[in-house]
C-alpha positions, -999 to 999 in steps of 0.1 A, spaced: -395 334 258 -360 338 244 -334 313 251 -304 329 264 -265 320 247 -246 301 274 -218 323 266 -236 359 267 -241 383 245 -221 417 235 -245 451 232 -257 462 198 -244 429 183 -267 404 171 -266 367 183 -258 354 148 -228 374 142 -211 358 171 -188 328 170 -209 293 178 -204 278 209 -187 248 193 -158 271 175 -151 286 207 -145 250 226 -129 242 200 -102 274 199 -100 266 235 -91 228 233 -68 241 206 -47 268 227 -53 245 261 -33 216 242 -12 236 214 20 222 226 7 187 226 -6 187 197 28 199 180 47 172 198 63 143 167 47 114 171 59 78 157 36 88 122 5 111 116 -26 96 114 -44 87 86 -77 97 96 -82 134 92 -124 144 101 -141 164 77 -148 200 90 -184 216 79 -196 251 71 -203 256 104 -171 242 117 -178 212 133 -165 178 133 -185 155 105 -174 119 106 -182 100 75 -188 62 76 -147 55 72 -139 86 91 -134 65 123 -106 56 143 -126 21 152 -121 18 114 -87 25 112 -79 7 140 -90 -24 124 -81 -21 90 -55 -39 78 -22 -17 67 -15 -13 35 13 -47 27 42 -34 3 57 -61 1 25 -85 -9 15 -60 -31 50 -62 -52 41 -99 -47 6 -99 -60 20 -76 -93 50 -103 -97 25 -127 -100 4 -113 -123 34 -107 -145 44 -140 -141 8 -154 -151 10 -133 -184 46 -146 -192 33 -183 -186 2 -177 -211 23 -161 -232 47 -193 -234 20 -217 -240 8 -201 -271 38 -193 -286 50 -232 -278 22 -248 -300 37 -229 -328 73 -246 -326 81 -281 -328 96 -302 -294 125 -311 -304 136 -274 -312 116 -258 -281 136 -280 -255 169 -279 -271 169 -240 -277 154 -235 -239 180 -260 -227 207 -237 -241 193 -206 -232 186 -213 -196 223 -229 -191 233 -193 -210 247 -210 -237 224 -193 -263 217 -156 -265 182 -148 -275 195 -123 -302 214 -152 -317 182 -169 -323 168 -165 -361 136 -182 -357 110 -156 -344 88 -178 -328 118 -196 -311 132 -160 -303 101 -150 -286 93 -185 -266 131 -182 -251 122 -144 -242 92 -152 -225 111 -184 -203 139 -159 -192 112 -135 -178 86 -162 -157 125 -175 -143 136 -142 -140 102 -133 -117 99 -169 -100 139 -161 -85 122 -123 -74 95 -140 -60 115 -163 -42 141 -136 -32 113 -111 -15 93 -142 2 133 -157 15 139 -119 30 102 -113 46 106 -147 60 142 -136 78 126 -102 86 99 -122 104 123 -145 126 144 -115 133 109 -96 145 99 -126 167 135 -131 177 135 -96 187 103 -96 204 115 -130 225 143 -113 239 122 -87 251 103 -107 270 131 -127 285 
């Protein structure tokens, strides 16, 4: 017994050159909802299904909008933090071995003068010294970045809850 295609059949034609069921629902879900579909929304998503050979939907293990639902978004602004930091780190180990090649008294003295502005690091002659100064204007020059972008995400944050309370009010 032959089973029958639920959408017919067209004379002379065999069964395998027609379209699959699931390409036809899927044309038709596509021209029933075409102008919805083109409507803007607030961003696309993220999550596009791969399509097989035979045109259906294949979902891989991330391909989920469970997944995506609960995955975090992506956080610019700790990511710039977490790459300040790491910059910082590698100015700060870069300070303590250049240190334990210059004596105290001329390490405080020289950073005193260059942090104050006093002192240009060109103007230094000593190479080590030179160096050492270079690497303290960096980790302060990242610490007061660091400080900066966690001072403004903590404003954006008030203004969001302040935002959000006088919606509810």
């Amino acid at each position: 017994m032959q089973t029958r295609n639920k959408y017919g059949s067209i004379p002379d034609l065999p069964d395998e050159e027609l379209a699959d069921p699931e390409e036809l629902e899927r044309q038709a879900f596509i021209q029933d909802w075409a102008l919805i579909l083109e409507l803007p929304g607030r961003c696309a998503p993220t999550i596009k299904p791969n399509i097989d050979e035979k045109g259906c939907v294949d979902w891989g293990a991330f391909d989920t909008w469970d997944f995506e639902r609960v995955s975090p978004k992506f956080d610019k602004v700790g990511y710039k933090l977490d790459r300040l930091r790491e910059e910082l780190r590698d100015a700060v180990i870069m300070t303590s071995i250049i240190r334990r090649r210059v004596p105290r008294d001329k390490m405080n003295k020289t950073l005193e003068l260059v942090g104050i502005g006093h002192l240009a690091t060109a103007d230094i002659v000593d190479e080590d010294l030179r160096g050492l100064a270079r690497f303290y204007l960096r980790a302060r020059r990242i610490l007061k970045e660091i400080e900066r972008i966690k001072a403004q995400r903590r404003r954006r944050k008030e203004r969001d809850v302040a935002a959000m309370l006088a919606r509810w009010e």
